[in-house]
N, CA, C and O atoms as a MOPAC input file, in Angstrom:
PM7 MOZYME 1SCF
protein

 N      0.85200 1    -1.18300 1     0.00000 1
 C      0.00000 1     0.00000 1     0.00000 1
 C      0.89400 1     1.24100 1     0.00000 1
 O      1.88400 1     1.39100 1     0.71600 1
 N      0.39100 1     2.16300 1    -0.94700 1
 C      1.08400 1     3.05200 1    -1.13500 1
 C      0.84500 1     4.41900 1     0.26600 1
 O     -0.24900 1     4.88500 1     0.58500 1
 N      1.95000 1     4.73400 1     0.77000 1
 C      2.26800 1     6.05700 1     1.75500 1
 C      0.69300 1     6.74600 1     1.65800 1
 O     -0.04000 1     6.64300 1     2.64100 1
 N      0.29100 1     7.33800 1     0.62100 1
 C     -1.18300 1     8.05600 1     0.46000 1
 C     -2.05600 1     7.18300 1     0.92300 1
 O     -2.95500 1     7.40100 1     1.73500 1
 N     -1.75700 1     6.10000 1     0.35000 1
 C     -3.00100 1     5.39300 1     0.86400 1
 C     -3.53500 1     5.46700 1     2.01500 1
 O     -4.64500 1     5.90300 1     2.32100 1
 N     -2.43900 1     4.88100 1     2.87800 1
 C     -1.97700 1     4.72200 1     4.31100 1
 C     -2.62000 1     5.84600 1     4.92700 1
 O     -3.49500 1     5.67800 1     5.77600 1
 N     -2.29900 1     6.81000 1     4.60900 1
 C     -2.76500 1     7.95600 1     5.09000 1
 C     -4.20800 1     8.21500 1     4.90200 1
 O     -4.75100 1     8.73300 1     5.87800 1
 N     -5.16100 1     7.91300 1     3.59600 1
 C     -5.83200 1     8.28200 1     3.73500 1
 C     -7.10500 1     7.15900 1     4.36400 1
 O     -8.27800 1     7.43000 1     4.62100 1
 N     -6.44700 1     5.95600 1     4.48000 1
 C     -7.07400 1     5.16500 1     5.14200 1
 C     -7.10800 1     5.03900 1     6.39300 1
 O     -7.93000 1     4.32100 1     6.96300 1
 N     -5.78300 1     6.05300 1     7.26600 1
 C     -6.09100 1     6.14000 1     8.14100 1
 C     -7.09500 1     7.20400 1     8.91800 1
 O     -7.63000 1     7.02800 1    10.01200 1
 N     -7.24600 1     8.81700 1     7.70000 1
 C     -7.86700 1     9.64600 1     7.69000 1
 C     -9.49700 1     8.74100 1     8.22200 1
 O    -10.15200 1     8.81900 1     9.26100 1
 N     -9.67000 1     8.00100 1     7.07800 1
 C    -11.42900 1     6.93600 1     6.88900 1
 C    -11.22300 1     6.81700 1     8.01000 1
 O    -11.43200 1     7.88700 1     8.58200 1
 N    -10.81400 1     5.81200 1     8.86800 1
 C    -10.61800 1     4.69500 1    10.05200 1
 C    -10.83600 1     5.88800 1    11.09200 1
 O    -11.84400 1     5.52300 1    11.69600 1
 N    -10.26000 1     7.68200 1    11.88300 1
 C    -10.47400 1     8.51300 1    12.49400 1
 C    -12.07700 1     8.84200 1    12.18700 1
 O    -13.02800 1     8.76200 1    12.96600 1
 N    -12.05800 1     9.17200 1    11.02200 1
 C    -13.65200 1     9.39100 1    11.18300 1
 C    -14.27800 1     8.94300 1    11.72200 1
 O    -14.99500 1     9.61100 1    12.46700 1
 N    -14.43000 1     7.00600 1    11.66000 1
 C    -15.70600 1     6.13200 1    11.37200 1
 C    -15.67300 1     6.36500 1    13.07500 1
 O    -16.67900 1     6.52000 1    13.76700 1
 N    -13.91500 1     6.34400 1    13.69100 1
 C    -13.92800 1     5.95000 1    14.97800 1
 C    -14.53400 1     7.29400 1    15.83600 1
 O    -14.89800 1     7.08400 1    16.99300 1
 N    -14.63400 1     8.54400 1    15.33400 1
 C    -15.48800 1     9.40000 1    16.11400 1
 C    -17.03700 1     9.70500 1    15.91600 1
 O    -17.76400 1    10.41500 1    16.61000 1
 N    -17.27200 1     9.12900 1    15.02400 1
 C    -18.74600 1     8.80700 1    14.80500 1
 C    -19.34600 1     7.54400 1    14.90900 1
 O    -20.33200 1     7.12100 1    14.30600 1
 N    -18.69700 1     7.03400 1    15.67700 1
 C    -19.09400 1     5.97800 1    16.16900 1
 C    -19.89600 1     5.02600 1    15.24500 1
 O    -21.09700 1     4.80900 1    15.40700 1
 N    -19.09700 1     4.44200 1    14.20600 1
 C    -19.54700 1     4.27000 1    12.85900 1
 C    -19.20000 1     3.50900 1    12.07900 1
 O    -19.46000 1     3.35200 1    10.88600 1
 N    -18.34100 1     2.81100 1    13.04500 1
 C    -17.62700 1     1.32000 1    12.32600 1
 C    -17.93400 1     0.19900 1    11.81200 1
 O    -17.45100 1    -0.40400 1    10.85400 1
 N    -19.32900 1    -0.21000 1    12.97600 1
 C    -19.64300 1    -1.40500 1    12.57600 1
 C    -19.10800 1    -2.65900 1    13.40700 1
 O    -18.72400 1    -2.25500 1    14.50400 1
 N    -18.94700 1    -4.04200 1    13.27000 1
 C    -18.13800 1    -4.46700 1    13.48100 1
 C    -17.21300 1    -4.95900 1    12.63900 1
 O    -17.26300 1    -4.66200 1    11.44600 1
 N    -16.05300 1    -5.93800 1    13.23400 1
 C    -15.19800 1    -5.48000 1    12.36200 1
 C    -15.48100 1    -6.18000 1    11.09700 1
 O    -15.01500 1    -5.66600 1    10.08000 1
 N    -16.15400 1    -7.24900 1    10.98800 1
 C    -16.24900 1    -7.82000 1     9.56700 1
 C    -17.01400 1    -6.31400 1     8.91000 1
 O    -16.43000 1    -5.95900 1     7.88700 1
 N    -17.77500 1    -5.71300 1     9.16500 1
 C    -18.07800 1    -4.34400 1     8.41300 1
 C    -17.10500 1    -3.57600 1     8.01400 1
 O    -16.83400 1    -3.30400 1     6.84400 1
 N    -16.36700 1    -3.08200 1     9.31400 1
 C    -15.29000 1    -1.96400 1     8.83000 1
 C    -14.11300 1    -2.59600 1     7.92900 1
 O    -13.42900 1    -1.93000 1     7.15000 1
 N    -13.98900 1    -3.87900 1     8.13400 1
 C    -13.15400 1    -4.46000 1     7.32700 1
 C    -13.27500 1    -4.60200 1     6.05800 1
 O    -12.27700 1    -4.64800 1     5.33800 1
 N    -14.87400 1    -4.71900 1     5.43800 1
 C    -15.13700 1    -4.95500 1     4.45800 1
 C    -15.45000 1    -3.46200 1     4.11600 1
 O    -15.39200 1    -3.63100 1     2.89800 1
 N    -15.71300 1    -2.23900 1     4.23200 1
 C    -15.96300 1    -0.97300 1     4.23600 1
 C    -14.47500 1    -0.94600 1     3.94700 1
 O    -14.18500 1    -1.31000 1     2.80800 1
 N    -13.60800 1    -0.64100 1     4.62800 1
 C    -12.20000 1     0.48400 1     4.49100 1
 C    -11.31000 1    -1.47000 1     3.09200 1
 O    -10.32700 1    -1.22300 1     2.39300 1
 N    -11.59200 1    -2.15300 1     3.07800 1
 C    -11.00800 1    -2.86000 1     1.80000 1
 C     -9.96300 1    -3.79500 1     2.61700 1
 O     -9.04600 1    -4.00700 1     1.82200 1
 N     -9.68600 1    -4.44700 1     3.83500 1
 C     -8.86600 1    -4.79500 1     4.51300 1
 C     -9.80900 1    -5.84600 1     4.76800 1
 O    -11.03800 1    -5.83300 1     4.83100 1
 N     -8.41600 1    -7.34200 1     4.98400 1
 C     -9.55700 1    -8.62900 1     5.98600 1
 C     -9.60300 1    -8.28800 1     7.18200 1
 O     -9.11000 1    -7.26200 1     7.65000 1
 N    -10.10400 1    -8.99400 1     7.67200 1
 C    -10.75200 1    -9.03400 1     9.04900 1
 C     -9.16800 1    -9.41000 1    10.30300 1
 O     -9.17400 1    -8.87000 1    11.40900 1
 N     -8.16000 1   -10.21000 1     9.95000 1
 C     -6.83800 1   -10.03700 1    10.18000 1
 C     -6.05600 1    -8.77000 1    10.24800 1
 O     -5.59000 1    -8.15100 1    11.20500 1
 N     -6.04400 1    -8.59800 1     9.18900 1
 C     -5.69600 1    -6.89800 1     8.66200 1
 C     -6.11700 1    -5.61600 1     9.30600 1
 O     -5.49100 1    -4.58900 1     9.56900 1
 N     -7.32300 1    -5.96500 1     9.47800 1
 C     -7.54600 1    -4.50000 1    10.82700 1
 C     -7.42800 1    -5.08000 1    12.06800 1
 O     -7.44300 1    -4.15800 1    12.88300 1
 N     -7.28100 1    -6.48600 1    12.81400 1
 C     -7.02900 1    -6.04500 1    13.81600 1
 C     -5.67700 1    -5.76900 1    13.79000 1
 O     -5.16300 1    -5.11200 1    14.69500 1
 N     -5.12900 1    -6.13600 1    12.98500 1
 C     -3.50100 1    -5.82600 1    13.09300 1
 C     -2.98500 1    -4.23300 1    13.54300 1
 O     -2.26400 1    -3.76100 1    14.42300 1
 N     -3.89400 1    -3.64600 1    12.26600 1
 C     -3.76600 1    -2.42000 1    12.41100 1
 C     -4.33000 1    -1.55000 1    13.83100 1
 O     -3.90300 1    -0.50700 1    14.32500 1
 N     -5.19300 1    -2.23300 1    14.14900 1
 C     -6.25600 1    -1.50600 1    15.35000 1
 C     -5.14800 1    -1.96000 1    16.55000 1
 O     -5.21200 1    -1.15400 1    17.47800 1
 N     -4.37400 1    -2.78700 1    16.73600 1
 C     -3.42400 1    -3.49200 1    17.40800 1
 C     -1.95100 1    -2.55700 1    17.24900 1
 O     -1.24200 1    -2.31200 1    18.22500 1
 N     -1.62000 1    -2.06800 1    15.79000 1
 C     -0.31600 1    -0.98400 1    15.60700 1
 C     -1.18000 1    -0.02200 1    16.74600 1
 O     -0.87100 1    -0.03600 1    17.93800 1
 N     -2.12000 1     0.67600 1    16.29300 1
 C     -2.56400 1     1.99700 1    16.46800 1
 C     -3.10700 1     2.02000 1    18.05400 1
 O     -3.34200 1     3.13200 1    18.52900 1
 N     -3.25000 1     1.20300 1    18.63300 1
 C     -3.26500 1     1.23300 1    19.90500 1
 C     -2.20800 1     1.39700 1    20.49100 1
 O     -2.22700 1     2.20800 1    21.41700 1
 N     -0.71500 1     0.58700 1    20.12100 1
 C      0.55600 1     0.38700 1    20.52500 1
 C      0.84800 1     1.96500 1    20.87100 1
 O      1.14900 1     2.30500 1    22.01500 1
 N      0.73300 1     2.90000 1    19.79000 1
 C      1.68100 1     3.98300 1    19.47800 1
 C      0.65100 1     5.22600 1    20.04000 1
 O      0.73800 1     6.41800 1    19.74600 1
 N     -0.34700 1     4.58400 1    20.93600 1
 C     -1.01700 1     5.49200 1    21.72500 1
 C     -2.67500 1     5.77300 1    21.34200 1
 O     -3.24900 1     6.49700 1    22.15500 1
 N     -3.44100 1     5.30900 1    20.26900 1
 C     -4.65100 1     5.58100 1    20.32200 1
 C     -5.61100 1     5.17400 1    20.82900 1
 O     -5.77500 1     4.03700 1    20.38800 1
 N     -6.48900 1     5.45400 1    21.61500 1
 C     -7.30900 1     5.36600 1    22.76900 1
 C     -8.45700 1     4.80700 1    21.80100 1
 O     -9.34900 1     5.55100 1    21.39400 1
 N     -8.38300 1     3.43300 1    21.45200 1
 C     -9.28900 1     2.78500 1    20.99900 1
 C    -10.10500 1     1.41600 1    21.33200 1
 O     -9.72800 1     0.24800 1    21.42700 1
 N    -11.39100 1     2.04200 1    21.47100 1
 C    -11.45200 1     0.56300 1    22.04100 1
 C    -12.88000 1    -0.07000 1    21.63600 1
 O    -13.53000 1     0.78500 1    21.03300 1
 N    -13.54600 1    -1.22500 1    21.76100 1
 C    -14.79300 1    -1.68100 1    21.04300 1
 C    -16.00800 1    -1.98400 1    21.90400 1
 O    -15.83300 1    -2.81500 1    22.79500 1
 N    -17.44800 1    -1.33400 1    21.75300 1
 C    -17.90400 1    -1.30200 1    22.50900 1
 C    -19.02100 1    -2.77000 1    21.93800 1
 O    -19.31900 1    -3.02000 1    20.77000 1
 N    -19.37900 1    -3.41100 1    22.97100 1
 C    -19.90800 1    -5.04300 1    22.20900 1
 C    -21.23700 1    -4.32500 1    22.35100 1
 O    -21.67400 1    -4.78400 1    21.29600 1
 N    -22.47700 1    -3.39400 1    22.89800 1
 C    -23.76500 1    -2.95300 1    23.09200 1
 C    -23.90600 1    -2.63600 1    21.27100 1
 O    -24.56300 1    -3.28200 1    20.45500 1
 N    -23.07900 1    -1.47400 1    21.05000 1
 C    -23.22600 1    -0.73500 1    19.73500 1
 C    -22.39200 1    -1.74300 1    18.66100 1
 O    -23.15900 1    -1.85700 1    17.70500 1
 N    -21.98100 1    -2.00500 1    18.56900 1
 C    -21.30900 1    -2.75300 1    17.90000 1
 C    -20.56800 1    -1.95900 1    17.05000 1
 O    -20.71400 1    -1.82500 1    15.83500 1
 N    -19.44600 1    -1.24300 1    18.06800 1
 C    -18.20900 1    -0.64500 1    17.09400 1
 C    -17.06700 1    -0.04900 1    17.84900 1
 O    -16.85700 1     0.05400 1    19.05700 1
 N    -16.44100 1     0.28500 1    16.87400 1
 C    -15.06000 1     1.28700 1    17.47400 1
 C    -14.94900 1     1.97400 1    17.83100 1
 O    -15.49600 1     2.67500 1    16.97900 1
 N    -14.41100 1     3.12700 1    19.08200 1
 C    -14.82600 1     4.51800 1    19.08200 1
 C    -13.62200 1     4.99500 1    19.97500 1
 O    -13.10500 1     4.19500 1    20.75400 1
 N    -13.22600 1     6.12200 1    19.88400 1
 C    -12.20400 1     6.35800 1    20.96300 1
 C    -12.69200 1     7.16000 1    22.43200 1
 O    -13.71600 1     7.78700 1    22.70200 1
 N    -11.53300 1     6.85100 1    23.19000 1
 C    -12.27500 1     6.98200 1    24.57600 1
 C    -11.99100 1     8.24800 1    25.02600 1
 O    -12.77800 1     8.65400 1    25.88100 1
 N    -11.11200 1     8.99100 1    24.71300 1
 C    -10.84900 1    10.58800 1    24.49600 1
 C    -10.55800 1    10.86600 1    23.29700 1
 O    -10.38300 1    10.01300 1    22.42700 1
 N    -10.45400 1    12.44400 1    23.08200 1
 C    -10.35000 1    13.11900 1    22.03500 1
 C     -9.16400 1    13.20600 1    22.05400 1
 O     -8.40500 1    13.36100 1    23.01000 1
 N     -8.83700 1    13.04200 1    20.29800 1
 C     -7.73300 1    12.89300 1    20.52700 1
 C     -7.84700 1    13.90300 1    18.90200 1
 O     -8.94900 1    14.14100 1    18.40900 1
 N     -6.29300 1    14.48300 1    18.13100 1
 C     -6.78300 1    15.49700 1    16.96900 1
 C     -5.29300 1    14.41200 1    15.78400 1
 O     -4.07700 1    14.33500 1    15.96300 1
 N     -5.81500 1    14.04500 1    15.14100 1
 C     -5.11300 1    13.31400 1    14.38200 1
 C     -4.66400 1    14.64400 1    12.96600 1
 O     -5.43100 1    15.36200 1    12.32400 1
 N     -3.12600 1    14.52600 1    12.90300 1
 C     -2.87800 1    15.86800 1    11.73300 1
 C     -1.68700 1    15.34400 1    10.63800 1
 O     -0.64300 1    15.24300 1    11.28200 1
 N     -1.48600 1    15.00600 1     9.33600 1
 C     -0.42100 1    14.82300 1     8.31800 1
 C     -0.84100 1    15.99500 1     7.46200 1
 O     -1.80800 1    16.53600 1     6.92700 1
 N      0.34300 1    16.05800 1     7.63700 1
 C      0.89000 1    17.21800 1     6.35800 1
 C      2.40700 1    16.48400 1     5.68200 1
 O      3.32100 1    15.89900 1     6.26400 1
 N      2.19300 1    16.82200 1     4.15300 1
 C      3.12700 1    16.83600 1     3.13800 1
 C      3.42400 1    18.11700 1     3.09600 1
 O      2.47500 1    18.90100 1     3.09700 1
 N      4.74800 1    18.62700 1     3.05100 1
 C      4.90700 1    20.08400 1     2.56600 1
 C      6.21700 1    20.19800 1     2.20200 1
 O      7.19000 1    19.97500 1     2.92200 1
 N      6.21100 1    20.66200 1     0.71500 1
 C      7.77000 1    20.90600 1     0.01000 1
 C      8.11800 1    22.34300 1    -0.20100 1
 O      7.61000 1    22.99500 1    -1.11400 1
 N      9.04500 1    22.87200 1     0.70000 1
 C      8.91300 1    23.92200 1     0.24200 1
 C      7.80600 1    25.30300 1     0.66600 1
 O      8.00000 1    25.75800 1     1.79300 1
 N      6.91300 1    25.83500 1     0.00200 1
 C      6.08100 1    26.42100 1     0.20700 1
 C      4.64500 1    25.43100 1     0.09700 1
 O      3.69200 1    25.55700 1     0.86600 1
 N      4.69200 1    24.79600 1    -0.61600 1
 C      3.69700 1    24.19800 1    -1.72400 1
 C      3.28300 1    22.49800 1    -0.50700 1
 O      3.95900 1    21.51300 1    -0.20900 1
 N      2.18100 1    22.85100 1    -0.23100 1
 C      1.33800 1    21.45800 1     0.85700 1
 C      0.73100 1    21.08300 1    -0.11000 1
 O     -0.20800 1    21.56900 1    -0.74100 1
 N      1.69900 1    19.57800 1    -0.27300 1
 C      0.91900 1    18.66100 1    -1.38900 1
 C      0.22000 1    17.51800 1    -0.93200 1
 O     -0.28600 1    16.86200 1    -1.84300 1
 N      0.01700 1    17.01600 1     0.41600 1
 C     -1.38200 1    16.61400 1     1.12600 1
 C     -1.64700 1    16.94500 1     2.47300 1
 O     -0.68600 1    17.29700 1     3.15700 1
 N     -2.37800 1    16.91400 1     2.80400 1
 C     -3.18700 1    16.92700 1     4.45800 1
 C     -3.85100 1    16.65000 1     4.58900 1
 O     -4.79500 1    16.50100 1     3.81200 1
 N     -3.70100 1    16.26800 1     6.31500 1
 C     -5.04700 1    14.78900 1     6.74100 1
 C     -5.21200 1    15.98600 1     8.07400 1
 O     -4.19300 1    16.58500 1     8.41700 1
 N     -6.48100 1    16.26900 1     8.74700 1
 C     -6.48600 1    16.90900 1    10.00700 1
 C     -7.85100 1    16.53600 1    10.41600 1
 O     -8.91900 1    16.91000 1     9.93100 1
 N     -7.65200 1    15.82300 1    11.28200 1
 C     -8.92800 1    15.52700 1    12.34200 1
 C     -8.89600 1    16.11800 1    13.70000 1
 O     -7.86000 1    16.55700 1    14.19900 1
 N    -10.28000 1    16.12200 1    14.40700 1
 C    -10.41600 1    17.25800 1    15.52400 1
 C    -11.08200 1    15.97100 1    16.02100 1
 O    -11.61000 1    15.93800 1    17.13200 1

């Protein structure tokens, strides 16, 4: 997977997780294009490196447990050739 990708799949994955909007994971898995292996892997990185994520079994989904503001920027120069910014 290409760097953009990455990014912008992780952009998807912040959203779904503050709108409480995931699903479970055979959903979000099949939603964001990943197996069901594959995100927990990832939900497993992204916990490691600090994101307050966790699954609630009532609603059946992902959601984080504080706010947290997720931000990528590309920038060469003068010229910002992508950005990701979540609140």
């Amino acid at each position: 997977m290409k760097l953009i990708e990455q990014l912008q799949l992780l952009e998807r994955l912040d959203q779904l997780f503050r709108l409480k909007a995931t699903g479970t994971p055979a959903q979000l898995a099949a939603r964001i294009g990943l197996s069901e292996r594959q995100l927990y892997r990832l939900i497993q990185e992204l916990k490691e490196i600090g994101f307050p994520i966790e699954y609630c079994k009532q609603r059946r989904c992902y959601y984080y447990t504080m706010k947290i503001q997720l931000r990528f920027e590309l920038q060469v120069d003068e010229d910002i050739l992508f950005k990701i910014s979540g609140k």
